[in-house]
C-alpha positions in Angstrom: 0.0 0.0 0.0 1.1 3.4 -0.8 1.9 6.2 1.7 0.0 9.3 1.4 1.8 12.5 2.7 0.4 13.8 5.9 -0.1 17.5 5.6 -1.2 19.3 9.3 -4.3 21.3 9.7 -1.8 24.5 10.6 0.4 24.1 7.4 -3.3 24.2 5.0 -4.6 26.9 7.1 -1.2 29.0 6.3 -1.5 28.1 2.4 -5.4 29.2 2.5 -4.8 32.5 5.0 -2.3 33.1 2.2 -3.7 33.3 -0.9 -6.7 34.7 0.2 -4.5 37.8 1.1 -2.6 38.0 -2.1 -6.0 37.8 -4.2 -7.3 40.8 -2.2 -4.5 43.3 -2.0 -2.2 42.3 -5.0 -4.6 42.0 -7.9 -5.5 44.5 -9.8 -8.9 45.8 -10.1 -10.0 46.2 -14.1 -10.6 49.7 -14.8 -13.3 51.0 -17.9 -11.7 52.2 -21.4 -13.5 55.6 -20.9 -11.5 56.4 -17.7 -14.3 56.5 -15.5 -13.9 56.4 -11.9 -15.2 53.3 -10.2 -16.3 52.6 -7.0 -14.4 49.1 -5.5 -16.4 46.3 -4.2 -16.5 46.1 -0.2 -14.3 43.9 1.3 -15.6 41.9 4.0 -13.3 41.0 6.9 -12.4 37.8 7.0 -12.3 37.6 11.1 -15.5 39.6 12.0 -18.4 39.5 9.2 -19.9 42.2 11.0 -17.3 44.7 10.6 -18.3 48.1 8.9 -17.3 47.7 5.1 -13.6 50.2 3.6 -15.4 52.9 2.3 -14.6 54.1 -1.1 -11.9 55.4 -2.6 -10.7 56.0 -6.3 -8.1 54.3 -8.1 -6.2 55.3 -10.8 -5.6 52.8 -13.8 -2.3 50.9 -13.8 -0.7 48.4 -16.4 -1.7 44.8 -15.0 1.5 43.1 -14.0 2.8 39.7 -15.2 1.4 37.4 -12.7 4.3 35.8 -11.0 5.0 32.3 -11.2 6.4 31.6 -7.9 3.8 29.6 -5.5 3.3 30.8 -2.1 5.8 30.1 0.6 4.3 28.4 3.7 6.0 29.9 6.2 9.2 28.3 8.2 8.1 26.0 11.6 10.6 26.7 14.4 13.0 23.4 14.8 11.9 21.5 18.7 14.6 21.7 21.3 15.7 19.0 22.5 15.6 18.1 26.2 19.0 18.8 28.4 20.8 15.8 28.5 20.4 13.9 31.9 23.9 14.4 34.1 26.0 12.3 34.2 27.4 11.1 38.0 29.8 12.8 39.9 32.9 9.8 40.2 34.4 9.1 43.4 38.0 10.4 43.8 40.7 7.4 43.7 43.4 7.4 45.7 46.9 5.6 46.4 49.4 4.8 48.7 52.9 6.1 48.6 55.1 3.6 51.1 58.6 5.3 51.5 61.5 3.9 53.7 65.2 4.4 54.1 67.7 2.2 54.9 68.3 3.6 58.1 66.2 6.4 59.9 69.5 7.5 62.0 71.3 7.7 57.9 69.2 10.2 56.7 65.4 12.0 56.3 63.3 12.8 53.2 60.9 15.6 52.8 57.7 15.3 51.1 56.1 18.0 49.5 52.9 18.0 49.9 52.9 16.0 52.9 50.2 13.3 53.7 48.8 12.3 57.5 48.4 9.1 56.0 50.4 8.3 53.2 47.4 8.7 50.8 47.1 10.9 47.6 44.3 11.6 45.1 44.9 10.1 41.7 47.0 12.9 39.1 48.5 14.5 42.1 51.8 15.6 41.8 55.1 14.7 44.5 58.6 16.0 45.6 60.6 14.1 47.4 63.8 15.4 48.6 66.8 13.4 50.7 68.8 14.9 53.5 72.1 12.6 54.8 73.1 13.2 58.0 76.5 14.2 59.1 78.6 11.8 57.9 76.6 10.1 55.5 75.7 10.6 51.7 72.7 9.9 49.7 72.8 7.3 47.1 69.9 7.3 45.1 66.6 6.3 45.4 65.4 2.6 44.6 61.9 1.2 44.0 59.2 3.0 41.8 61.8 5.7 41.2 65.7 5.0 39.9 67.9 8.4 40.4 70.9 9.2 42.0 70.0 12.7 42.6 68.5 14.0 46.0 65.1 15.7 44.2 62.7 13.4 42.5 59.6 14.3 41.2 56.4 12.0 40.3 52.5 11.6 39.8 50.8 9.3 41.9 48.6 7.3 39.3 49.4 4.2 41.4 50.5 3.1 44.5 54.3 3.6 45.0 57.1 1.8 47.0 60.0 4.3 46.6 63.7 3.6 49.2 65.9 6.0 49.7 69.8 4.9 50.0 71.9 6.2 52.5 75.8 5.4 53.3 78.7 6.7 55.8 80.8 8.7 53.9 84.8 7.3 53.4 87.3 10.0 52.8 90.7 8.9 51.6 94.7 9.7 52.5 96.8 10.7 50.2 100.6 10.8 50.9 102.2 13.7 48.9 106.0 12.3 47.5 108.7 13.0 50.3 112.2 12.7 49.7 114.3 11.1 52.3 111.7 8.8 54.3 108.2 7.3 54.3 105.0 8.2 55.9 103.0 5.2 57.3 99.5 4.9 58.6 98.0 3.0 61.0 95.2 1.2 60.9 96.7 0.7 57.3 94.8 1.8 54.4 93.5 4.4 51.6 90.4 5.4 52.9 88.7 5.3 56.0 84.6 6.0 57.2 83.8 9.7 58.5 84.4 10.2 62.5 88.0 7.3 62.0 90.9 8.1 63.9 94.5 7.4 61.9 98.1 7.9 63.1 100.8 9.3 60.8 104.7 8.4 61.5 107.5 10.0 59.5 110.4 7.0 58.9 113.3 9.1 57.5 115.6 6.8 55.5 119.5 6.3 56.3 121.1 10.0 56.7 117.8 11.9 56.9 116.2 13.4 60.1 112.0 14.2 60.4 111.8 17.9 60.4 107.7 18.4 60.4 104.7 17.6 58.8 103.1 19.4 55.6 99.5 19.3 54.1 96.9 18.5 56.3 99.4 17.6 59.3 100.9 19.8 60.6 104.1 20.3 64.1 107.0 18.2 64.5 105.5 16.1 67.0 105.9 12.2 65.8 103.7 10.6 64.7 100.6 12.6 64.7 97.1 11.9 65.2 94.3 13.2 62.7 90.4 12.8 62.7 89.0 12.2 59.3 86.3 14.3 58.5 86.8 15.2 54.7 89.9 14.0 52.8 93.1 14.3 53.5 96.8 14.9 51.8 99.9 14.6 54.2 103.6 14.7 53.6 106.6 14.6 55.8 109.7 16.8 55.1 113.0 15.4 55.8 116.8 16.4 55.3 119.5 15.0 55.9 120.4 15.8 59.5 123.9 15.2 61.6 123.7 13.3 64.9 125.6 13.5 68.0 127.7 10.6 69.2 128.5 10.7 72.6 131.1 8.0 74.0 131.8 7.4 77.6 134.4 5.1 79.4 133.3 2.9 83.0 136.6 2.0 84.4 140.2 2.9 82.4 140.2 2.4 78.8 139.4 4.0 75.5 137.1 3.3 72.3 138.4 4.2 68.9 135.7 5.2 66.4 136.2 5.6 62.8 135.0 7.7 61.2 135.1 10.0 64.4 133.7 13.2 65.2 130.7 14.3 67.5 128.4 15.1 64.9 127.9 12.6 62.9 125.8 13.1 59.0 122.8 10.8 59.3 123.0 7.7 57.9 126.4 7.0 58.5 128.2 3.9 60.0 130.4 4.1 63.2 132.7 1.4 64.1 133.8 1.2 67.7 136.3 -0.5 69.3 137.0 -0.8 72.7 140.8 -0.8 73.7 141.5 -0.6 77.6 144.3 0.1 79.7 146.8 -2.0 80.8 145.4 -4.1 83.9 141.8 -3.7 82.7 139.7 -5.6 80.6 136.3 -4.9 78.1 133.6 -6.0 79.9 130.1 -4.5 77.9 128.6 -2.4 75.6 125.8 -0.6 77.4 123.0 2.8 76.3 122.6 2.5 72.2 124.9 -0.4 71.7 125.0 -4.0 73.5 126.9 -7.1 74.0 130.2 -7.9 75.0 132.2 -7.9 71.8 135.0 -5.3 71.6 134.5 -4.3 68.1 130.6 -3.3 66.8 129.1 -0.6 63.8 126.4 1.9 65.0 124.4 3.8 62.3 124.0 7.2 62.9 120.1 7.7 62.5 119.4 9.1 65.8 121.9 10.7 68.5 123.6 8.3 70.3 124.8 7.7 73.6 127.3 4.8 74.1 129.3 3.5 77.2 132.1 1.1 76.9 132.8 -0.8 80.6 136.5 -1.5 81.8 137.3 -3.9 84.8 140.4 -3.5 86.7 142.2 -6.6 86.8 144.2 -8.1 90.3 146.8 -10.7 90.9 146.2 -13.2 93.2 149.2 -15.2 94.4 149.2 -18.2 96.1 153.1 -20.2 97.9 153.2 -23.0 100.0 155.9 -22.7 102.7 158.1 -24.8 102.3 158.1 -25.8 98.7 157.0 -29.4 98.1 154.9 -30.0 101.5 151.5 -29.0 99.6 149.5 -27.1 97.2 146.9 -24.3 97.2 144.0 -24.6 95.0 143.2 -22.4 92.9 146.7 -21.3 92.0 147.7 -17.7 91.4 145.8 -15.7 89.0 144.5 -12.7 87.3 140.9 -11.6 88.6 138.4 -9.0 88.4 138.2 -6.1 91.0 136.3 -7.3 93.9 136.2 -11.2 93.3 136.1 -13.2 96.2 138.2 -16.6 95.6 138.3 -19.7 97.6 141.5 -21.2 98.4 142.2 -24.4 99.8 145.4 -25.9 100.9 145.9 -29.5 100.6 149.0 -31.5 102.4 151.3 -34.3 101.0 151.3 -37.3 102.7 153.8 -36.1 105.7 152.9 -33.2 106.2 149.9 -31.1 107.8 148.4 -27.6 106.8 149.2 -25.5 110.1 148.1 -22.0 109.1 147.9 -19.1 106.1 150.2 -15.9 106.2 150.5 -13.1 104.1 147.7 -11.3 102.5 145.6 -14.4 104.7 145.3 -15.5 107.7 144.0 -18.3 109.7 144.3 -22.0 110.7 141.6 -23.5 108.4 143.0 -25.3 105.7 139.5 -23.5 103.3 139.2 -19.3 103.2 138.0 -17.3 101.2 139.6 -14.3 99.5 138.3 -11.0 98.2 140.6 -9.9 95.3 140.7 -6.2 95.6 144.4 -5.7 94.8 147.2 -7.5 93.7 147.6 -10.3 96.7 149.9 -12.6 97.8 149.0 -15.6 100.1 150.9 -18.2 101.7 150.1 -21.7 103.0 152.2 -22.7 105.5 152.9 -26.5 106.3 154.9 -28.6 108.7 155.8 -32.7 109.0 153.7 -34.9 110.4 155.2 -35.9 114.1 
């Protein structure tokens, strides 16, 4: 079945309300050939039919016009607006959880900007984070959600975040400057060592140098030297060659030869003593710098030194037996130290019988004992056997 077009009851009441119009006001009325004036018809209203008719009025003769061709326009219908849309609903803000830790509280501390009670941030927002060490420490990055090495770090929290920040105590080396004429060595040994560490210097001058004082971040002449380390540091050591004194001494009567000789001695060099002592005296020691009881020894001049050679006097000590033949005396004379006491016994031959001791001795017991301290002469005196 065909469609026939619907045309509303406004649009033909326009078309009609229309033309009626145009047939009343735009055609022309005919007018007579002898130029007479004639009266127009009434026009009725078309709203009230009891209106009072136009009244009359002349009108003058006009060419007809072409009657136009174009139809009648209805008149333009307003478009219907449509109803507002319906709102949509107001979403619930998201939020997440950003979970930051260092490695040790006591290491370091991190501001946040902004800062959170809670931890929690609204989806898009934006964070700082910035690490502070501590004194003594350095900051070594930050691990996690976030890899830098720099203390600022900047992020949007569109999820939640585990972020670390890496703290360490700060190590701060030694360097030796170059020396010339000894060493500088540090205890503990090492090339670096942690912030707050405690290290001793000591200057070693080599053979023929002396420690004058300390340069760079030491400083005096005191040996060694202590120094905190609490940023890095550069020592050195100056040395030059110095001259020491030797100082000799003598206990008793003798003399020691040195070679080369002098008091002052240029560092470094090597001394030979020898000891050489008077006549009725013997080398007993070395004592002070030097040791030991050998009568030649080499010293090396690398501090002053004071050395002592020891002399003992020397006694005899001789024994007789009166008269010649009747006995002996035990020990028999000898050569002794100063101040030795020596045992001496007489011993008869068969006829004979010890009777007493003269000289430097006396006494009837055939065992005394005698302290050598001078030259001594003793006599055991025997006599036959009745």
């Amino acid at each position: 079945m065909n469609k026939r077009p619907i045309i509303s009851v406004v649009t033909l009441l326009a078309v009609f309300l229309a033309g009626a119009l145009v047939a009343t006001v735009v055609r022309p009325v005919d007018a007579p050939a002898s130029g007479k004036t004639v009266s127009a018809p009434p026009t009725p209203s078309m709203f009230d039919p009891s209106a009072t008719p136009a009244p009359r009025r002349t009108v003058a003769p006009r060419p007809s016009p072409t009657p136009s061709l174009t139809p009648p326009t209805s008149p333009a219908l307003a478009p219907r607006t449509p109803p507002p849309p319906t709102p949509e609903p107001t979403p619930r803000p998201q939020f997440f959880t950003l979970n930051l830790r260092t490695t040790n509280p006591e290491l370091g501390n991190v501001a946040i900007d902004p800062p959170s009670e809670d931890n929690r941030y609204e989806k898009g927002t934006s964070v700082s984070l910035y690490a502070t060490p501590s004194n003594g420490y350095k900051f070594n990055g930050w691990t996690g959600d976030i890899f830098s090495p720099s203390n600022s770090a900047s992020f949007v929290m569109d999820s939640n975040k585990r972020i670390q920040a890496e703290f360490e105590k700060l190590s701060f080396p030694v360097d030796l400057k170059p020396m010339a004429g000894g060493t500088v060595t540090l205890t503990p040994p090492g090339k670096a060592y942690d912030h707050g560490a405690t290290v001793t210097a000591k200057a070693v001058p080599d053979k023929g140098y002396v420690f004058r004082s300390w340069t760079g971040d030491a400083w005096g002449v005191q040996n060694p030297v202590t120094i905190s380390m609490d940023r890095q540091k550069s020592i050195g050591a100056e040395f030059v060659k110095g001259e020491y004194r030797l100082s000799l001494k003598t206990s008793g009567t003798g003399f020691i030869d040195a070679s080369p000789s002098g008091l002052h001695l240029e560092g470094g060099t090597v001394v030979t003593l020898a000891a050489r002592p008077a006549d009725r005296y013997r080398f007993d020691s070395w004592s002070g710098d030097a040791s030991g009881a050998t009568r030649t020894i080499t010293v090396t001049m690398d501090a002053d030194k004071a050395i002592t050679a020891r002399f003992v006097r020397l006694y005899n000590l001789t024994t007789m037996v009166n008269p010649s033949g009747a006995g002996t005396v035990t020990p028999s004379t000898g050569i002794y130290d100063d101040g030795t006491e020596v045992t001496l016994t007489a011993t008869p031959y068969p006829g004979w019988q010890f009777v007493e001791w003269a000289g430097n001795a006396t006494g009837g017991s055939s065992t005394i004992i005698v302290p050598v301290n001078w030259d001594k002469a003793v006599m055991a005196t025997f006599v036959p056997l009745p």
